[in-house]
C-alpha positions as CSV (number, residue, x, y, z in Angstrom):
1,X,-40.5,1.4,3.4
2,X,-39.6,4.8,2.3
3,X,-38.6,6.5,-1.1
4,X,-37.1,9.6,-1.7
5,X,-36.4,11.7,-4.9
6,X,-33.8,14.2,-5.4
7,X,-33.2,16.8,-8.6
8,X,-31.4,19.8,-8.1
9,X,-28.3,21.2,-10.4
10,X,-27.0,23.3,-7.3
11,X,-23.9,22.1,-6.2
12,X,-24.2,23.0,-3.0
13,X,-27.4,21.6,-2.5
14,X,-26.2,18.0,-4.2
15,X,-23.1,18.5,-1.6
16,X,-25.8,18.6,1.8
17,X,-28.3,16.2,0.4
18,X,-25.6,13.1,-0.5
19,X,-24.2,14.2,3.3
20,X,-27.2,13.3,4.5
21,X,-28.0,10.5,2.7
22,X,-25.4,9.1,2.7
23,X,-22.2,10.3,4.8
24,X,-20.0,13.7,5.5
25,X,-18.8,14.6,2.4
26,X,-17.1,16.9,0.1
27,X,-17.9,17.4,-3.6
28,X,-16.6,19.1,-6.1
29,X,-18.0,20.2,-10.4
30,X,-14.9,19.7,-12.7
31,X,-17.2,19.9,-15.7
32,X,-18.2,23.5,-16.8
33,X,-21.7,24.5,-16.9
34,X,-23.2,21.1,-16.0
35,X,-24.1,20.3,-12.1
36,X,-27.1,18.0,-12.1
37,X,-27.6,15.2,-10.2
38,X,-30.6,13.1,-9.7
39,X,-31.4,10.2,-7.3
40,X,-34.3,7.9,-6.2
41,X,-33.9,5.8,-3.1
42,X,-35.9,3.2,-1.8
43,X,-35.4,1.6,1.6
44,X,-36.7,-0.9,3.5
45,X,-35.1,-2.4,7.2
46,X,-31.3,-2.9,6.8
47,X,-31.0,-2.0,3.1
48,X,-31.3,0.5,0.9
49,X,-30.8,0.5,-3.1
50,X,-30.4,4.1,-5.0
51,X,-30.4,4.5,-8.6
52,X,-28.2,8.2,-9.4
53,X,-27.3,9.9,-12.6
54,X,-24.6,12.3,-12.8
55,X,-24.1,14.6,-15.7
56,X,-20.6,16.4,-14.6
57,X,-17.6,15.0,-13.0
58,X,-18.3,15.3,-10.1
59,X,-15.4,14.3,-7.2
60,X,-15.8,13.0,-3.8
61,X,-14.6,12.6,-0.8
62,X,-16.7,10.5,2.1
63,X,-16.5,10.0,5.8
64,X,-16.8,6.7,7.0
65,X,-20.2,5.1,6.1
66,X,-20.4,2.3,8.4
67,X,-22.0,0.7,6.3
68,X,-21.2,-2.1,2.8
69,X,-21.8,-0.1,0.2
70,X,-21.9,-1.3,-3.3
71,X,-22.0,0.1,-6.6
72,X,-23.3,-1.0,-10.1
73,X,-22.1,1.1,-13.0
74,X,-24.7,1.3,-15.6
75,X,-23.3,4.1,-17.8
76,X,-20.1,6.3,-17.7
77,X,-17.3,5.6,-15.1
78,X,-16.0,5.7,-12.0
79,X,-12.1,7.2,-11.7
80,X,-9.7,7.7,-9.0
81,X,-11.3,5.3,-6.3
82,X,-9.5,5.2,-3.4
83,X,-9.4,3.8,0.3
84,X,-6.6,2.5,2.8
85,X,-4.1,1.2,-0.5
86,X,-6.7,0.4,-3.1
87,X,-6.8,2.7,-6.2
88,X,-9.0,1.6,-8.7
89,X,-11.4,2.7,-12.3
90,X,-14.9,1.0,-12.5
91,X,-16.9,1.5,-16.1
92,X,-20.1,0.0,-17.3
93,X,-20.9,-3.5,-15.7
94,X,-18.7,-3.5,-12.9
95,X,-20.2,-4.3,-9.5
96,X,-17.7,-3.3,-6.5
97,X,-17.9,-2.8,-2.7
98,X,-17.0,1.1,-2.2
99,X,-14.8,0.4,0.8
100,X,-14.8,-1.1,4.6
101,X,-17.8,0.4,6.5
102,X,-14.9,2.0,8.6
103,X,-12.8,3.6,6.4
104,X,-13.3,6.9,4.1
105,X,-13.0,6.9,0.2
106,X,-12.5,9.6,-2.4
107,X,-13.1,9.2,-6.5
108,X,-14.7,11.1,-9.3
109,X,-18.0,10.2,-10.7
110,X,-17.4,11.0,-14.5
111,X,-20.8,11.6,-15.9
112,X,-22.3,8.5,-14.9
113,X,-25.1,6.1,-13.8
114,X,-25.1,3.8,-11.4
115,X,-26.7,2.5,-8.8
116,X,-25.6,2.1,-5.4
117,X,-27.2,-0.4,-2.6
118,X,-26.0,-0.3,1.0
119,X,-26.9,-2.9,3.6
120,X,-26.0,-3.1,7.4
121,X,-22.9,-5.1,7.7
122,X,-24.9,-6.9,11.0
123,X,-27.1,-9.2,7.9
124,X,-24.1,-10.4,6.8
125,X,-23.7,-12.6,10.4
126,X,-27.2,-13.9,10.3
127,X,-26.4,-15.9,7.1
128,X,-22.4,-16.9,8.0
129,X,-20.0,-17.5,11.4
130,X,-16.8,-16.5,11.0
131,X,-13.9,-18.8,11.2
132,X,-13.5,-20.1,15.2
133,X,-9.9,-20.3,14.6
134,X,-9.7,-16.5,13.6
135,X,-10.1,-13.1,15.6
136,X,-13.2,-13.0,17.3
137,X,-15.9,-10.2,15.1
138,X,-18.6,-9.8,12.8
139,X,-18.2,-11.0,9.8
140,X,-16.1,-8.4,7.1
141,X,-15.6,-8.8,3.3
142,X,-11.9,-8.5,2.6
143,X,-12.0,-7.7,-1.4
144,X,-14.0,-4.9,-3.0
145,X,-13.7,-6.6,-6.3
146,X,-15.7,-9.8,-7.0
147,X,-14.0,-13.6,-6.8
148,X,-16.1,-14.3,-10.3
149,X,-17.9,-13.1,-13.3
150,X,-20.6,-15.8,-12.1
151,X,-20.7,-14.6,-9.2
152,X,-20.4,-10.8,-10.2
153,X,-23.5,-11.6,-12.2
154,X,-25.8,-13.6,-9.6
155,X,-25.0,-10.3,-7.0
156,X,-26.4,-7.6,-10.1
157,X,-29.5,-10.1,-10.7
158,X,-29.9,-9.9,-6.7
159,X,-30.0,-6.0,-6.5
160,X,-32.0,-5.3,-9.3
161,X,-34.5,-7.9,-8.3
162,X,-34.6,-6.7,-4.9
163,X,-35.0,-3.0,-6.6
164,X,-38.0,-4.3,-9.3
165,X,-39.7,-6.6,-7.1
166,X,-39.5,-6.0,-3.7
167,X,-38.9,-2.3,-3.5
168,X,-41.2,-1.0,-6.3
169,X,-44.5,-2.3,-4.3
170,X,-44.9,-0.3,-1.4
171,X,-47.7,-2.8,-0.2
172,X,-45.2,-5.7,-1.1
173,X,-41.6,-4.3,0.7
174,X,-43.4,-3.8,4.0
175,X,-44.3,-6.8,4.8
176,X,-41.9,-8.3,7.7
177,X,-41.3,-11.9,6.2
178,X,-41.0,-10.3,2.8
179,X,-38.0,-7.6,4.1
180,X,-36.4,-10.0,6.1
181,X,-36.4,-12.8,2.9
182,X,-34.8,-10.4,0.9
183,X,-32.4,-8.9,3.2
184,X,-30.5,-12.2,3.9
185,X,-30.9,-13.3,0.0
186,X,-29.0,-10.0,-0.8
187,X,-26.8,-10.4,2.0
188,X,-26.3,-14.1,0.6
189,X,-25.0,-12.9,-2.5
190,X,-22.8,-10.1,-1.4
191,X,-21.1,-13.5,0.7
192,X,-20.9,-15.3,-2.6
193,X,-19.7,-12.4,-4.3
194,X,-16.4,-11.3,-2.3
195,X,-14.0,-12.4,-0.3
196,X,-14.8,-12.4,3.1
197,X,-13.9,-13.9,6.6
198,X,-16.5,-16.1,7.6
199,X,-16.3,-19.6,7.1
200,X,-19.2,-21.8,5.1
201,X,-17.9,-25.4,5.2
202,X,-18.4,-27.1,8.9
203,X,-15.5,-28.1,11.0
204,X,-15.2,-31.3,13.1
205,X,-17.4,-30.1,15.7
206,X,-19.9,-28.4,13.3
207,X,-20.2,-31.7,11.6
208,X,-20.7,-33.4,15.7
209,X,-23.2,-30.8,16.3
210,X,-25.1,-32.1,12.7
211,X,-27.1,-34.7,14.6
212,X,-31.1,-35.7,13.9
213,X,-32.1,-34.1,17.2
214,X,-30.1,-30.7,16.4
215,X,-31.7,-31.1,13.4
216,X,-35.6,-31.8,15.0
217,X,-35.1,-28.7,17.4
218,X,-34.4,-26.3,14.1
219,X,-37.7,-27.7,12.7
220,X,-39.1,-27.6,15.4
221,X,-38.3,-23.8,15.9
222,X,-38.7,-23.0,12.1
223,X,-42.5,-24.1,12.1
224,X,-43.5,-22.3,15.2
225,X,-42.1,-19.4,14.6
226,X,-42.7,-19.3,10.3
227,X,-44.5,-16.1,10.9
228,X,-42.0,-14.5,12.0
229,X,-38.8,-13.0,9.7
230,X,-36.2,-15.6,11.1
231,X,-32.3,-15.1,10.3
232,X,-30.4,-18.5,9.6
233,X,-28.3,-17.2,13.0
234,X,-31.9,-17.3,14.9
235,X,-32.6,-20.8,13.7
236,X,-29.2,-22.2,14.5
237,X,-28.9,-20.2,18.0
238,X,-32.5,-22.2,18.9
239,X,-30.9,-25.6,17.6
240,X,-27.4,-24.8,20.1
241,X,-25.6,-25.0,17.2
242,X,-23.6,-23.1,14.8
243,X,-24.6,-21.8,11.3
244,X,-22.1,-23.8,9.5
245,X,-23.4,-26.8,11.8
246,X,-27.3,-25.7,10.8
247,X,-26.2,-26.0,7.2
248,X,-24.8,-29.1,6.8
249,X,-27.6,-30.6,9.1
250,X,-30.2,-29.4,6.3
251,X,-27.7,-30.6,3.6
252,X,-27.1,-34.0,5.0
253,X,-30.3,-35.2,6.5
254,X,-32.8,-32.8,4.3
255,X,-30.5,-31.9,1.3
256,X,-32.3,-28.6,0.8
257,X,-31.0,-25.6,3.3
258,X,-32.0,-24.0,6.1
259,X,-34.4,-21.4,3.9
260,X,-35.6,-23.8,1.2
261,X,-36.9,-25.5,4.2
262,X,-38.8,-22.7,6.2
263,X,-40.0,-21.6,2.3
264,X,-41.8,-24.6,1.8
265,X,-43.3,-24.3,5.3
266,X,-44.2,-21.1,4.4
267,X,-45.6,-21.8,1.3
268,X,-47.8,-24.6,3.2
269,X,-49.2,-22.1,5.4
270,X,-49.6,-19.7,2.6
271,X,-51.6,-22.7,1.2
272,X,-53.9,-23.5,4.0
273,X,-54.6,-19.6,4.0
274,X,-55.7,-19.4,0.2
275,X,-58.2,-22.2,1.0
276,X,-59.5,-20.8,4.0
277,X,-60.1,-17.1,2.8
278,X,-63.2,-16.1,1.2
279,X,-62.1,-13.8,-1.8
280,X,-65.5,-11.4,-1.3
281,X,-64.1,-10.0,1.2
282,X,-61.3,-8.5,-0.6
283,X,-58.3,-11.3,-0.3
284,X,-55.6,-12.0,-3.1
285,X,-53.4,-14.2,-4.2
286,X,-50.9,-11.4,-3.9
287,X,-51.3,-10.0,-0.8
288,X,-51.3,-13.5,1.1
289,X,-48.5,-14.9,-0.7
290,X,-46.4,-11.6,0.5
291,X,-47.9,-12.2,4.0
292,X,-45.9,-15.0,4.1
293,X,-42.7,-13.8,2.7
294,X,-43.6,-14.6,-1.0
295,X,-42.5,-11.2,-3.2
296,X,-42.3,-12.1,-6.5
297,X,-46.1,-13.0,-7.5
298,X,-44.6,-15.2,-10.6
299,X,-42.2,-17.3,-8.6
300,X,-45.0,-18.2,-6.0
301,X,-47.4,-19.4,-8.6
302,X,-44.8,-21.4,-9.9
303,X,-43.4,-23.4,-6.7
304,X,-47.2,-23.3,-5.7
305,X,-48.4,-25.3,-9.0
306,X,-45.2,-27.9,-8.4
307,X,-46.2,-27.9,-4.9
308,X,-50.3,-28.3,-5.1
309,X,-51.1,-29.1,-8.8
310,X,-52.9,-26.1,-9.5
311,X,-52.6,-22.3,-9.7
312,X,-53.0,-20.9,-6.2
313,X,-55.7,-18.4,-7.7
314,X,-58.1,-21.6,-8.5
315,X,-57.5,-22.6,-4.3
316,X,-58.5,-19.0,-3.7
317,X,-61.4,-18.9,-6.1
318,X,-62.7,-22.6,-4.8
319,X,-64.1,-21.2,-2.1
């Protein structure tokens, strides 16, 4: 994991840092005597999540990322957005996907806050397929406005989550299972989000493919390799079948999915651990239950208690 903080009210400066960090650009100060910009970035594998405050219009005009870029407005606004044919305003509240990894963009950031979270568009395939009938390629979202204010919502929860409780703990983010985890769940939501190309519900052969033994080689897979950060494309690759054919495997036969599943394996492991480990010697509650992918210490005593009856601190502490 890395962070990075930025202050400076040289425009200049601004102009070569945000190139850096983010992609060739041009910027320019159409507010007179204000040029400050401040930014924090946190990054772990595949994603990073930025939280910037503007205090001039400042106008840009960026290079291909090649990377999904989304931004969350939190004060002020966003004008003159533009890629390809798309011209649009974002204010406080809106969530949006910048542009197509591949293509440039240009706007002006009017005084504003906002945050801005880019992931690698290659996450995005290890929690869908794309349609078989359609052009062979990774999977690409095809909107850069959300399908829902649900969904608009659940995305915003993700990112700031990710941000609060994954990011903020330095001990916590680099963990493997714990980066991985949150990786696909933000990729998950970015899918649920916009429009995109893959294809969720299984086709004939998918539904074939959703047999007991398919099923038996994924578990099989999953509780050998739990300590490792699996993708949902790993798991299904290992089973010879598709994701969509993984899925509704789970669904039918288990009704959980795929990463419910290897959670609660997890959290068995994560369980055996507690009980073995001798707190003297310096373990936690926390630091095992991230060792196993488990970032959020409130949620894991919660699914542990359901799970085993009692706080996972008093199977620590029994030793």
């Amino acid at each position: 994991m890395q962070t990075l903080h930025f202050d400076s009210s040289d425009i200049a400066v601004t102009e070569d840092f945000l190139s850096h960090a983010y992609a060739r650009m041009r910027i320019g100060n159409g507010t007179a005597g204000s040029s400050r910009a401040q930014v924090r970035r946190d990054t772990m594998t595949g994603v990073s999540v930025d939280e910037l405050d503007v205090d001039f219009d400042m106008s840009y005009s960026v290079t291909p990322l090649g990377k999904i870029c989304l931004c969350v407005v939190h004060e002020g606004t966003i004008q003159d957005h533009g890629f390809a044919r798309v011209e649009d305003a974002f204010g406080p509240g809106d969530v949006v996907s910048f542009a197509p990894p591949e293509l440039p963009y240009q706007g002006r950031i009017c005084s504003a806050r906002y945050n801005i979270t880019m992931l690698d568009p290659a996450l995005l395939n290890q929690v869908a397929a794309t349609d078989p009938t359609a052009k062979p390629g990774p999977v690409r979202l095809t909107g850069h406005r959300p399908v829902s204010e649900p969904a608009a919502r659940h995305l915003k929860r993700t990112i700031i989550h990710v941000r609060d409780h994954v990011l903020a703990d330095p001990d916590v983010a680099v963990q493997p299972l714990v980066a991985a985890t949150a990786a696909q769940h933000l990729a998950a939501a970015v899918l649920a989000a916009f429009p995109h190309t893959a294809l969720t519900e299984p086709t004939a052969s998918d539904r074939n493919d959703a047999h007991p033994r398919s099923l038996r080689r994924a578990l099989t897979f999953m509780e050998e390799h739990a300590r490792e950060p699996l993708t949902v494309a790993e798991i299904a690759a290992a089973a010879h079948i598709t994701v969509r054919a993984l899925q509704y495997a789970f669904r039918r036969h288990l009704d959980t999915t795929p990463l419910a599943h290897l959670r609660r394996i997890r959290l068995s492991l994560a369980h055996h651990e507690l009980l073995a480990a001798d707190p003297s010697s310096g373990a936690t509650v926390t630091a095992i239950a991230a060792g196993w992918g488990f970032y959020h210490p409130g949620r894991f005593a919660s699914l542990y208690r359901a799970s085993y009856g009692q706080p996972p601190r008093r199977a620590l502490t029994g030793h």
